[in-house]
N, C-alpha and C positions, 0 to 999 in steps of 0.2 A: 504493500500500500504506500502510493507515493502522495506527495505535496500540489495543492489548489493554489497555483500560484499568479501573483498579478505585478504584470509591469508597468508601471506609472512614468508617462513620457517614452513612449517608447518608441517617437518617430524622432529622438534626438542624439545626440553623439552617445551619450553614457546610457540612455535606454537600451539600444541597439547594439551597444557591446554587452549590457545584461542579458539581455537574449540569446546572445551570441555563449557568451560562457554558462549560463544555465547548462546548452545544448552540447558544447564541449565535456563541461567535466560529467556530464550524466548525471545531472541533480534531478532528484528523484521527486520528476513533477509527472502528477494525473492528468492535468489541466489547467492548459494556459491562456491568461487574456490581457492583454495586449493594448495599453490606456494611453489617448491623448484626447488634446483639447478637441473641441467642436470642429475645429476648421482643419484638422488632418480627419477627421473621422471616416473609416473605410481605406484607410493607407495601408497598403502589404505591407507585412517585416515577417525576416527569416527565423524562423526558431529550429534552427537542425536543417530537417531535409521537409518541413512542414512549412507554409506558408500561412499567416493568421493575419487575421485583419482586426485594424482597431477599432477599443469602441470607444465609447463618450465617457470620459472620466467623470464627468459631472453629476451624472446619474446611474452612475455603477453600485451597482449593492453588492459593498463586501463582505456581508453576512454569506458563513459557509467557508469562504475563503483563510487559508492557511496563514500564507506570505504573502507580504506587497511589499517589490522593489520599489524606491519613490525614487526620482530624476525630473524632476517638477520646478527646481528654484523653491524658494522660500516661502516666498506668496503665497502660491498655489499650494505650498503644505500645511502652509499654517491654516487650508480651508478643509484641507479633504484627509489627514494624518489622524486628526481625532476622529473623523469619523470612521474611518476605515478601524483604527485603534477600536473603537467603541463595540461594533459588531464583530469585535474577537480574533480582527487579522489583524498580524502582528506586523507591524511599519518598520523594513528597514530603510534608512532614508538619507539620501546622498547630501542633500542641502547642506547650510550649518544653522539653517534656524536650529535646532536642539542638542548642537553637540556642545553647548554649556550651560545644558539644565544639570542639576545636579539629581534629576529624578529618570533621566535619560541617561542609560550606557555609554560610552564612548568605544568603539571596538577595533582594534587590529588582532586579527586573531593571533599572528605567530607573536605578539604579546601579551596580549590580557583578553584570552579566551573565555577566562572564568568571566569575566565582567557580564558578557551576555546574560547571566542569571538573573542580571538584575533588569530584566524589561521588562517586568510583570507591573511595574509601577504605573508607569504610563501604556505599554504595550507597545512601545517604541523603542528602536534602537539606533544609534548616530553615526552614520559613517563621516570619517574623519576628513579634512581636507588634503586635496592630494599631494603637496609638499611635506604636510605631514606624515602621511600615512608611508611613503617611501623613508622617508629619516627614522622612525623610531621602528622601523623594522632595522633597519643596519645596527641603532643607537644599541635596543634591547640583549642582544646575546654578551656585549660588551660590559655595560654597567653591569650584569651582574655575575661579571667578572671582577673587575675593576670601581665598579661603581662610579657614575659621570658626576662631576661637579656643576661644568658649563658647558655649553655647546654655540659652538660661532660659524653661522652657517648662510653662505651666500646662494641664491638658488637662480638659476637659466630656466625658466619653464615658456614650454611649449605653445603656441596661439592657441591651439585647443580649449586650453582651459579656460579659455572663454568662452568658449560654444562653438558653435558652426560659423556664427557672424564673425569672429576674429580669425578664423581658418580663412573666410573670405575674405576680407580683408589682406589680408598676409599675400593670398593667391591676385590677387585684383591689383595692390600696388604695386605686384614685382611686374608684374605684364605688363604695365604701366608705365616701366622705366626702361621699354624695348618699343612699346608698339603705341607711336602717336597716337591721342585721342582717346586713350584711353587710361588715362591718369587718374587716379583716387585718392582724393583728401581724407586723414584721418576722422574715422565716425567711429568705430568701436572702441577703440586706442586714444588715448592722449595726446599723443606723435605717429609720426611715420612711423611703422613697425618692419615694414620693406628694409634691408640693409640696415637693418640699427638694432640697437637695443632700448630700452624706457622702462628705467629705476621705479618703476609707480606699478603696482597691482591692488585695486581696490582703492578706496578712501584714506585721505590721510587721517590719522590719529590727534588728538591737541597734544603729543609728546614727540611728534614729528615723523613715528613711525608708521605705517600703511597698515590697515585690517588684514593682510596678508602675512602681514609679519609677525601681528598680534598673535596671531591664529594660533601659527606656527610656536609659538611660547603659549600661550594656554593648553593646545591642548597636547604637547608633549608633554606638561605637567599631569593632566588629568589622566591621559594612559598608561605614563611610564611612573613617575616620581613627581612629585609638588616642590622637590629640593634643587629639582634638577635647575639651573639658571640656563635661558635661551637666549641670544639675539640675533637676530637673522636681516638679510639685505634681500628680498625679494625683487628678479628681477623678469620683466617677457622682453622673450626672445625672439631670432624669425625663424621656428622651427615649428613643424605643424604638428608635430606627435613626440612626447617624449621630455621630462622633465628630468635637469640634471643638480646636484647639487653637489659645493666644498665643503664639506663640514669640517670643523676645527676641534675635536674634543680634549677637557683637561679631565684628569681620573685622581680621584685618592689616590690611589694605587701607582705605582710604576706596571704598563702595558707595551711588552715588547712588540715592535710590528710585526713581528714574524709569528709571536703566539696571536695575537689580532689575528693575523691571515688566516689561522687553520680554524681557530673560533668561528669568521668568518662563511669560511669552506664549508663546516658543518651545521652552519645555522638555517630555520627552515625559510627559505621564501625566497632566500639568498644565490646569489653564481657570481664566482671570486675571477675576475679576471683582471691580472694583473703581472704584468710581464714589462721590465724596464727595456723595452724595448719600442721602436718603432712602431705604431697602432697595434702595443699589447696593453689596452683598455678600451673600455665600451662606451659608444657616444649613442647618442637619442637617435639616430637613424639606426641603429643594432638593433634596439631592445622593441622597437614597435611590432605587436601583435604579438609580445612573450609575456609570461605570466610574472617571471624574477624580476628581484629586484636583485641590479649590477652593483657590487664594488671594483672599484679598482684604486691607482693610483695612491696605497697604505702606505706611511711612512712615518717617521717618528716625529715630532716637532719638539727641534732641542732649543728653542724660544723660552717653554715655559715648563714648566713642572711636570711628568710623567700628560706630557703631549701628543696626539700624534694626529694626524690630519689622514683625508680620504675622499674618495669621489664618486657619485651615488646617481646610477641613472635608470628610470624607471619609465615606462607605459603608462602615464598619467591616466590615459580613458581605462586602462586594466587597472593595476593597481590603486592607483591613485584616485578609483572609483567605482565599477563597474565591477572588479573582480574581486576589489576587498569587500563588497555587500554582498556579493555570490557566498565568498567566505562565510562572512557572518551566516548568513540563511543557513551553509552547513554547520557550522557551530551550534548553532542554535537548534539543528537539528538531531544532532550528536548528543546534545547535555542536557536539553529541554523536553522537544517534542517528539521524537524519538518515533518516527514513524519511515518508514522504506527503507 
């Protein structure tokens, strides 16, 4: 007996890779449906080798239903998450409206699995943001090693993580800078994002830091440690898939890099590639449509105290969304609901 399951957004970048890895790892669904707004209604999406059409999120009763993926934005959760919540499906939900309730889980599985247990509060669970969710998968096998102080961490993310419109965007101004007349002033972006880069993700802070960056220190507090100190440079890129990060960690502990690498090697979600050689590390064109998260680039930093630095690059629409709420649902399926 398998899982009633529901995709919320599913004519979008991260709906449509949840459907995609549902069908992949063989998560153990009875049936599926397939939710967007009024104006995609009736839009194919692939689920395996099965074709499903969408329906009307607005008026869907998820009474009966098991799981609902959410890939909705914020807005739209904060209208249809309690409801769906209320008639007994359980919301796991990509936004961040709720990854800093303290009545909602926050989850990466390959570090605080157990956390899942606590959805019964709301009947919600938070998938984290995807800069984050790629760092404290690397950060986790380490600190409790070594146990982390600080982490100082500059991040290259992908236009994706803006949606579809910053993907276009990205696509429309390079073309733009070959084929007369056809030029594109920044609308999704704050700058050109064609050939450049722009230090700004999200709102700025009254502390001068961006909501991006906040995130990234909140909620590596709430999954991993509260002691843990964060500060992060969040940056977009012009890469359409694939988010990279430097991370700088300081440890109690002295951690040699050589024991880091094999740490590394056998930690779950993890692929250590790392060779001081010429392209023997993994850039965001690699890791697109893989499930790991890449280290590469370990070394010591003899700057500061029991240091060492490292370079972290991941499938933002997979990990960094899609495939960490897949996760979750199997978690949750493992330790909670315990059905197929």
């Amino acid at each position: 007996m398998g899982y009633r399951v529901v995709v919320a957004g599913a004519t979008g970048n991260v709906g449509r890779e949840m459907l995609n890895i549902l069908a992949e790892r063989e998560f153990p669904v009875d049936e599926i449906a397939a939710l967007a707004s009024r104006k995609s209604l009736g839009t194919a999406c692939s689920f395996g080798d099965k074709t499903v059409m969408t329906k009307d999120l607005d008026t869907f009763d998820f009474t009966g239903w098991d799981i609902a993926l959410f890939a909705i934005g914020s807005e739209a959760t904060a209208k249809y998450a309690p409801r769906a919540a209320k008639a007994g499906c359980v919301v796991i939900d990509n936004s961040s409206l709720y990854r800093y309730d303290p009545d909602v889980p926050l989850v990466v599985p390959e570090v605080n699995a157990e956390a899942v247990e606590g959805y019964a509060k709301k009947n919600i669970i938070a998938n984290p943001n995807c800069s984050t969710a790629q760092m404290v998968v690397a950060l986790k096998p380490l600190h409790d090693r070594a146990t982390i102080k600080r982490v100082v961490v500059s991040t290259y993310q992908s236009v994706s993580g803006a949606g579809k419109d910053g993907m276009d965007e990205l696509w429309d101004q390079t073309k733009g800078m070959y084929v007369p007349g056809q030029e594109r002033e920044a609308a999704k972006f704050t700058k050109q994002i064609a050939f450049n880069v722009i230090p700004h993700i999200d709102k700025f802070m009254d502390d001068g830091s961006t909501k991006e960056e906040w995130k990234m220190v909140a909620e590596t507090k709430k999954i991993m440690d509260t002691r843990i100190k964060v500060t992060a440079t969040c940056v977009r890129v012009p890469v359409f898939v694939g988010h990279s990060e430097a991370i700088n960690i300081e440890f109690e502990e002295f951690l040699d890099e050589d024991e880091a690498r094999e740490i590394l090697r056998i930690a779950p979600g993890i692929l250590v590639v790392d060779k001081r050689e010429d392209g023997g590390y993994v850039t965001p064109v690699e890791c697109v449509g893989d499930y790991a998260t890449f280290i590469s680039r370990i070394r010591q930093d003899s700057t500061i105290e029991n240091g060492l630095n490292l370079w972290c690059v991941s499938d933002n629409l997979r990990k960094g969304a899609a495939l960490n709420a897949v996760q979750i649902a199997e978690t949750l399926g493992n330790r909670v609901l315990k059905k197929g």
